[in-house]
C-alpha positions as CSV (number, residue, x, y, z in Angstrom):
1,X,-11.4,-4.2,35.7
2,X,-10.2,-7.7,35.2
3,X,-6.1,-8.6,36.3
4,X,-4.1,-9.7,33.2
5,X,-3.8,-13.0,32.5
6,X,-0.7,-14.7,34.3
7,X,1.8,-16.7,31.9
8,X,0.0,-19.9,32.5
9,X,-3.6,-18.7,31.6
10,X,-2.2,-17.0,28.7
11,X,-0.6,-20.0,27.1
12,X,-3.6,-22.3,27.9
13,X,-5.9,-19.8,26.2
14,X,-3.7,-20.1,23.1
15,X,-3.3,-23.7,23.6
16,X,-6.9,-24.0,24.1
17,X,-7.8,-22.2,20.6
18,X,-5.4,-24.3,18.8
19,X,-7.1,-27.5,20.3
20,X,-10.3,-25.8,18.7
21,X,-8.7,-26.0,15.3
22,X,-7.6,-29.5,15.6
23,X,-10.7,-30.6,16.8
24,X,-12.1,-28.9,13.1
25,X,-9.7,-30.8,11.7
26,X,-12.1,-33.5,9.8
27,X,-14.8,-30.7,8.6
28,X,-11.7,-28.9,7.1
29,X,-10.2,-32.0,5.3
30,X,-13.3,-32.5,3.9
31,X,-13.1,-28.7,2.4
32,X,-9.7,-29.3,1.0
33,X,-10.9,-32.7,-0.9
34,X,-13.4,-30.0,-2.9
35,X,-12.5,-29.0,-6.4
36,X,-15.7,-26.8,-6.8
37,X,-16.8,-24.2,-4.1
38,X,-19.1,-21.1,-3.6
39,X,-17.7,-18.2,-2.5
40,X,-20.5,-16.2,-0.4
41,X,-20.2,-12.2,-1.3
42,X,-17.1,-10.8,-4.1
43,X,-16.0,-7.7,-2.3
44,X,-12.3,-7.3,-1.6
45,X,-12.1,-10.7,0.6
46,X,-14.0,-12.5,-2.0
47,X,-12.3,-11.4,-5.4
48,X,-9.0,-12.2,-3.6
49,X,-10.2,-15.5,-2.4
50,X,-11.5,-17.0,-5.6
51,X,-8.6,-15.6,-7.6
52,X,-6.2,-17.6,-4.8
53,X,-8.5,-20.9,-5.3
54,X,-8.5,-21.1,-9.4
55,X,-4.4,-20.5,-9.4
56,X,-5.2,-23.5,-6.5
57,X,-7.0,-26.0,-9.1
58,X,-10.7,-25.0,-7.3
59,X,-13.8,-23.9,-9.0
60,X,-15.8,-21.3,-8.0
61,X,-19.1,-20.0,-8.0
62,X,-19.9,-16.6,-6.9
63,X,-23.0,-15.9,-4.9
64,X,-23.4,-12.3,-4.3
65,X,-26.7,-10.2,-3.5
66,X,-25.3,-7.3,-5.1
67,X,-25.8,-7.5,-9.4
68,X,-23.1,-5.5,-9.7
69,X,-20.7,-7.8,-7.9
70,X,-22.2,-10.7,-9.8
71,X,-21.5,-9.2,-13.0
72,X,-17.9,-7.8,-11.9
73,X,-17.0,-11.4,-11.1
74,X,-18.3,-12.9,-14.2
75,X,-15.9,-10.5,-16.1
76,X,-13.3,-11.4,-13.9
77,X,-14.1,-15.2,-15.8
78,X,-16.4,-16.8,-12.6
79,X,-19.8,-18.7,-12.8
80,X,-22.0,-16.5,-11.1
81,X,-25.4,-17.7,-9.5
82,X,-28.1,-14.8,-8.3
83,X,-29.4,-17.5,-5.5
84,X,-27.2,-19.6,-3.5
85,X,-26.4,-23.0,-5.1
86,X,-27.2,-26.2,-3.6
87,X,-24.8,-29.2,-3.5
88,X,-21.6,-27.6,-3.0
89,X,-19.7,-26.1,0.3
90,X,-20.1,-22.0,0.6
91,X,-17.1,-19.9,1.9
92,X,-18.4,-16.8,3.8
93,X,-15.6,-14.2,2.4
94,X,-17.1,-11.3,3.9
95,X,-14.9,-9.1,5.5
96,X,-17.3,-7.3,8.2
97,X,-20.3,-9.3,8.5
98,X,-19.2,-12.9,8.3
99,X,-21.1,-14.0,11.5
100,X,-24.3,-12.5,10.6
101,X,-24.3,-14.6,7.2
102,X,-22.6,-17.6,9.0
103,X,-25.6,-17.9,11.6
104,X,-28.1,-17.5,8.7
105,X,-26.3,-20.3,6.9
106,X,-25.4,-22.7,9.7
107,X,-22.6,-24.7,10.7
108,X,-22.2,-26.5,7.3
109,X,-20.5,-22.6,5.8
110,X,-17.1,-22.4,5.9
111,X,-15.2,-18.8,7.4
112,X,-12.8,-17.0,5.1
113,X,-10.3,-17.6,7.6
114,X,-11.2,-21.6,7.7
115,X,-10.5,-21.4,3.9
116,X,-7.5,-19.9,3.6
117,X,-5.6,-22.3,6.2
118,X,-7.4,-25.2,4.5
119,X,-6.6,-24.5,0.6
120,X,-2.9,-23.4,2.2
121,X,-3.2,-20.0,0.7
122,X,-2.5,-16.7,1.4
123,X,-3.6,-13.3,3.9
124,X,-2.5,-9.9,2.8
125,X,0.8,-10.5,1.6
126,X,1.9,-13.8,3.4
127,X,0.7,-17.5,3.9
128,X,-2.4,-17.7,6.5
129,X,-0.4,-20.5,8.2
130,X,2.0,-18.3,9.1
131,X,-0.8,-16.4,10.7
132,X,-1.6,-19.3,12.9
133,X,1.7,-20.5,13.6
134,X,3.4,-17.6,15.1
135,X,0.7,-17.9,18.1
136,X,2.6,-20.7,19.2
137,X,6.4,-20.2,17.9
138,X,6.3,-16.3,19.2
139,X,4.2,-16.6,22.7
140,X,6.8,-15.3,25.0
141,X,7.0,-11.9,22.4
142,X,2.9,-12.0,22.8
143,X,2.5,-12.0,26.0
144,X,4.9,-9.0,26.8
145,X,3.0,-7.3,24.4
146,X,0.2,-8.3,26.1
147,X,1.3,-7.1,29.4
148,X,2.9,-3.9,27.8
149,X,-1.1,-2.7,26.6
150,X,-3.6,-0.5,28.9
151,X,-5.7,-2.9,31.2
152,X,-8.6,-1.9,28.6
153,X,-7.1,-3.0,25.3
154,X,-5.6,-6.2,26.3
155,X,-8.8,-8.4,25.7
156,X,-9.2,-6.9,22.4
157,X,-5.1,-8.3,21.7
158,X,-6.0,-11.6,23.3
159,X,-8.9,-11.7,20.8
160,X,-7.0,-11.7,17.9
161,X,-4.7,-13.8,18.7
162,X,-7.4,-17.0,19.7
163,X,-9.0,-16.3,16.4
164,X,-5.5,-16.4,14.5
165,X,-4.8,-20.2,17.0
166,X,-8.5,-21.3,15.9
167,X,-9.7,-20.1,13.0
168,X,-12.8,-19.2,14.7
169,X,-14.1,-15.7,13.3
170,X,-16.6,-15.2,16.4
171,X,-13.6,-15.3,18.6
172,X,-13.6,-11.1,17.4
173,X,-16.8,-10.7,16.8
174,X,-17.7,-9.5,20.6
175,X,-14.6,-7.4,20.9
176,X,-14.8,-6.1,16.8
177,X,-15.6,-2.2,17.0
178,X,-17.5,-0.5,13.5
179,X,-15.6,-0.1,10.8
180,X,-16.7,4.0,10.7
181,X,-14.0,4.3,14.4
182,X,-10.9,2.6,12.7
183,X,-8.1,4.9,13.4
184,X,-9.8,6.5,16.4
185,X,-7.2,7.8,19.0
186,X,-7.2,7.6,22.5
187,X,-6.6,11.4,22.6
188,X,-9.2,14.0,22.0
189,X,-7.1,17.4,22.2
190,X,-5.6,16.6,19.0
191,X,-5.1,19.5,16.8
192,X,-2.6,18.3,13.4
193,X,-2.8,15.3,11.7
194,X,-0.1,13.3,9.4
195,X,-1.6,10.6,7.3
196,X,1.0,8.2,5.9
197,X,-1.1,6.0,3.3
198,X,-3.7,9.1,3.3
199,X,-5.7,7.0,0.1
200,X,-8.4,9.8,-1.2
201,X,-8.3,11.5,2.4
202,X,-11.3,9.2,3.7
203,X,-9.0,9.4,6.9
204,X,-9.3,13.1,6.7
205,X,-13.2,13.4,7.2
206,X,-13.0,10.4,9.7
207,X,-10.5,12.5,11.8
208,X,-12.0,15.5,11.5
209,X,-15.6,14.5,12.6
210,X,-13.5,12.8,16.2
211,X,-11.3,15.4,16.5
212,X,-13.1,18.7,15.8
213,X,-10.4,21.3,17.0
214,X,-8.0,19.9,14.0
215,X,-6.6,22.4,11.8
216,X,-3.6,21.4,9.9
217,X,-2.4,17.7,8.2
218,X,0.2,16.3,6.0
219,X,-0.9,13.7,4.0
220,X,1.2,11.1,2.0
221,X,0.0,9.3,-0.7
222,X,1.7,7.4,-4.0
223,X,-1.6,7.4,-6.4
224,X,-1.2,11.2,-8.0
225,X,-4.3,10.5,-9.1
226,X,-5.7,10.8,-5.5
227,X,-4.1,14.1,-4.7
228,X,-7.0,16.1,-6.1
229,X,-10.2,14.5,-4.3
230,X,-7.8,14.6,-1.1
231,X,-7.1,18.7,-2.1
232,X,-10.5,18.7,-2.2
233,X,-11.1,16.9,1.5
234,X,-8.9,19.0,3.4
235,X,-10.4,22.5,1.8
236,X,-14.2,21.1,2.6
237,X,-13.0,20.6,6.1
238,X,-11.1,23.4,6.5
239,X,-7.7,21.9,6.9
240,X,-4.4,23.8,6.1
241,X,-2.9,20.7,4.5
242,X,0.1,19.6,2.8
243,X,0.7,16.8,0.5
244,X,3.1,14.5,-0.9
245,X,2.3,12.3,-4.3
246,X,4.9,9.5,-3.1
247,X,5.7,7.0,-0.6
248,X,7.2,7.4,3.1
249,X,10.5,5.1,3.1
250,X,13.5,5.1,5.3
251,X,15.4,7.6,2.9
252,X,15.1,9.1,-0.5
253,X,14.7,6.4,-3.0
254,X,12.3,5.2,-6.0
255,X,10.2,2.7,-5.7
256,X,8.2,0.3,-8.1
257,X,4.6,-1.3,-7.2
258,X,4.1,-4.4,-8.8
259,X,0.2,-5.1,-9.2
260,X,-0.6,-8.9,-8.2
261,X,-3.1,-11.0,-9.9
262,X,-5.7,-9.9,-6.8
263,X,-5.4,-6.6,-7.0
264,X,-2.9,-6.0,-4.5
265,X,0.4,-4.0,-4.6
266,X,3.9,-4.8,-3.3
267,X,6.5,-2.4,-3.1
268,X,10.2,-3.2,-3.8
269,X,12.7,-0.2,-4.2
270,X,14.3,0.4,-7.8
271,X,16.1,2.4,-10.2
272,X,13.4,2.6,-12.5
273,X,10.7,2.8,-10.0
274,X,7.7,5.4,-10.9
275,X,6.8,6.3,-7.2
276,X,9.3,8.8,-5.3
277,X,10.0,8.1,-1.7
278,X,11.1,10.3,0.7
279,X,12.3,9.9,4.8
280,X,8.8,11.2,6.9
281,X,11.4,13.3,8.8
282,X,12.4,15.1,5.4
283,X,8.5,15.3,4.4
284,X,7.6,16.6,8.1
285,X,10.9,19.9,7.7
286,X,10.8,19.8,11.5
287,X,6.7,20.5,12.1
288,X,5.2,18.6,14.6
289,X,1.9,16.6,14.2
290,X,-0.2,16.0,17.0
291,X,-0.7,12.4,15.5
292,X,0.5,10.2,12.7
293,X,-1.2,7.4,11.0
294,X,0.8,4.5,9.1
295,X,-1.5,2.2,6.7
296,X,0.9,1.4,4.0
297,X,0.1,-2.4,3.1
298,X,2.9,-3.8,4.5
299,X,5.7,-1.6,4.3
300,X,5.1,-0.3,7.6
301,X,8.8,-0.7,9.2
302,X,10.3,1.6,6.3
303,X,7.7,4.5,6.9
304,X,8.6,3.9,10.8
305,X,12.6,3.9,10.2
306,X,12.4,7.2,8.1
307,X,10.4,9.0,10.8
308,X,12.2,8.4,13.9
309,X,12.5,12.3,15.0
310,X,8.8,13.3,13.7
311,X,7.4,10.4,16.1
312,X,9.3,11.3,19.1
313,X,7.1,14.7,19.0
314,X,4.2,13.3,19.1
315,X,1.5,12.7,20.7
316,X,-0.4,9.7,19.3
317,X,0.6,7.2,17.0
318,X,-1.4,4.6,15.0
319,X,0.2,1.7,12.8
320,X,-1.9,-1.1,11.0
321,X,-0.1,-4.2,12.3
322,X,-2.0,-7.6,10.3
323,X,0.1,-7.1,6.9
324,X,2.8,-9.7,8.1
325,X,2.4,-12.3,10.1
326,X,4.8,-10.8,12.9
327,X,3.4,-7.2,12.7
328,X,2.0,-7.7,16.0
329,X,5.4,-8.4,18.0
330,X,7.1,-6.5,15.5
331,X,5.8,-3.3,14.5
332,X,5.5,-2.2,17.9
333,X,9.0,-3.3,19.2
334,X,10.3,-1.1,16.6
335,X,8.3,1.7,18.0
336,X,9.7,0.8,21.3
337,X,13.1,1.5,19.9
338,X,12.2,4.3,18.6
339,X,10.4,6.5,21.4
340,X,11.9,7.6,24.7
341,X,10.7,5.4,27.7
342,X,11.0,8.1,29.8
343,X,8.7,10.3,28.2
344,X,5.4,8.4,29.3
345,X,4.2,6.5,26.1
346,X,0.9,4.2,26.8
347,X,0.0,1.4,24.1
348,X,-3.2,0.7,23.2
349,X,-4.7,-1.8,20.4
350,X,-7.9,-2.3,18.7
351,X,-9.7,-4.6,16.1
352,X,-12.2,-3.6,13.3
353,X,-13.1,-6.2,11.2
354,X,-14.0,-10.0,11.6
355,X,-10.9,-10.6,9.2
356,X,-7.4,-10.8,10.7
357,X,-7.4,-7.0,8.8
358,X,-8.1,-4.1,10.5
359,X,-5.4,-4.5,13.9
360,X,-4.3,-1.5,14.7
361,X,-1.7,-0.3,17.7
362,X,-1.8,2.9,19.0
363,X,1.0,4.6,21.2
364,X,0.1,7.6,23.1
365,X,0.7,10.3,26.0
């Protein structure tokens, strides 16, 4: 196995990725001089994109293979086209097979990431160039987190953070693992599983089928709605499992999600909120869980605060870290705080998509 980059090779690499994206610099001025685009495929990357663009002043047309997301788009108020149009620059807003399409349409395609730097708008919940700057402004806080990874997961690390510096999606695409591992542990002997941002307990079956010997979970979810298909889940799969219809916060609270334009959610505390919180230690009444899952867009570092005792018993934890720009320096710091040096914890990371989604760290002993 390959030594760790030293401090100088690790701030050229970044300095070299940057110099990638200025040398782009032309292509992507001519982008931002466009008022009328295609946008290649309108899943989750692509409704977001083209909703960012027309509050942005640009047109879009939405090429999709898929009739279904051809007509969901054209209620959502796009021009549609069933072929690809001719004449006007395509965005590739895929979110897992963005290489594959840009090969097939050459060098003349722009990458979703290329976009959103270009246009100046936004990833997840915070400006893409804020993305791309803290590369530069946080490398000291990078590199010991570099250092602090397993010799096996620092390449995947190093990865994401050349194709935050260059915009370059294929900088991922040789470290990206399938989608159908996200969440993977580096433990096999697990046998209880808390899942805070559990969805409609997808995570459930995924865990299950890599860790056959687990027979217990807690699952946390705000959408009520959910809590039956995820009932259903844990009986097909024979898991004793309890459930929560709220949020895991820092302490008992309300909170209220606020629906953006695109879809997404952000959650604020408030009087009047609709969604109970609750501390994870409160939720957890002392069990232990073997390991604990946190994919709660964006309000990771509340989850983390009101769990503190739960994660000190266990044995593998996993925390999606691309919400916020800094989620890679500080997500894990805070788990640093949080769990005894002295009782052997290993850090591990791992990338899933060819979007800056889908980084996930993972502490375990």
């Amino acid at each position: 196995m390959s030594a760790p980059l030293d401090r100088a090779g690790f701030d050229e690499a970044l300095q070299a990725a940057a110099r990638e994206r200025e040398g782009r610099r032309g292509r992507l001025e001519r982008l931002a001089a466009e008022r009328r685009v295609v946008i290649y495929s309108y899943g989750t990357k692509g409704t977001d994109l083209a909703m960012l663009l027309r509050l942005a002043g640009v047109d879009c047309v939405v090429f999709d293979n898929a009739e279904l997301a051809r007509e969901r788009a054209a209620r959502d108020g796009f021009e549609t086209a069933a072929s690809l149009p001719g004449g006007l620059p395509v965005i590739v807003a895929a979110g897992q097979n963005q290489v594959e399409i840009l090969d097939e349409l050459g060098p003349s395609a722009y990458a979703l990431a290329e976009a959103l730097y270009t246009f100046d708008l936004r990833n997840a919940y915070s400006p893409m160039r804020d993305f791309v700057a803290m590369t530069a402004t946080h490398a000291d806080a990078l590199y010991a987190r570099y250092l602090s990874l397993e010799p096996t997961y620092r390449a995947d690390f190093l990865a994401v953070l050349l194709y935050r510096a260059s915009l370059d999606v294929r900088r991922t695409d040789g470290r990206r693992l399938p989608m159908r591992q996200m969440w993977t542990p580096p433990l096999s002997d697990l046998r209880s599983f808390c899942d805070v941002g559990a969805f409609d307990g997808d995570s459930l079956a995924a865990m299950k089928a890599v860790l056959p010997g687990l027979q217990r979970s807690l699952t946390i979810e705000p959408n009520p709605e959910l809590a039956p298909r995820i009932a259903e889940t844990a009986a097909r799969l024979g898991l004793a499992n309890t459930h929560y219809a709220g949020a895991a916060w820092s302490h008992r609270t309300r909170l209220k999600a606020e629906l953006l334009f695109n879809g997404m959610l952000v959650i604020r505390e408030a009087a009047d909120g609709d969604t109970p919180a609750e501390a994870l230690d409160v939720l957890a009444a002392g069990e232990t869980y073997d390991f604990v899952k946190f994919d709660v867009e964006g309000a990771e570092r509340e989850a983390l605060e009101g769990g503190a005792e739960m994660l000190r018993r266990a044995r593998c934890i996993a925390v999606a870290a691309y919400h916020l720009p800094n989620d890679l320096i500080d997500l894990p710091n805070q788990l640093v705080g949080i769990l005894p040096a002295a009782d052997g914890w290993r850090w591990g990371f791992r990338h899933y998509s060819q979007s800056l989604d889908d980084s996930i760290f993972y502490a375990f002993r």
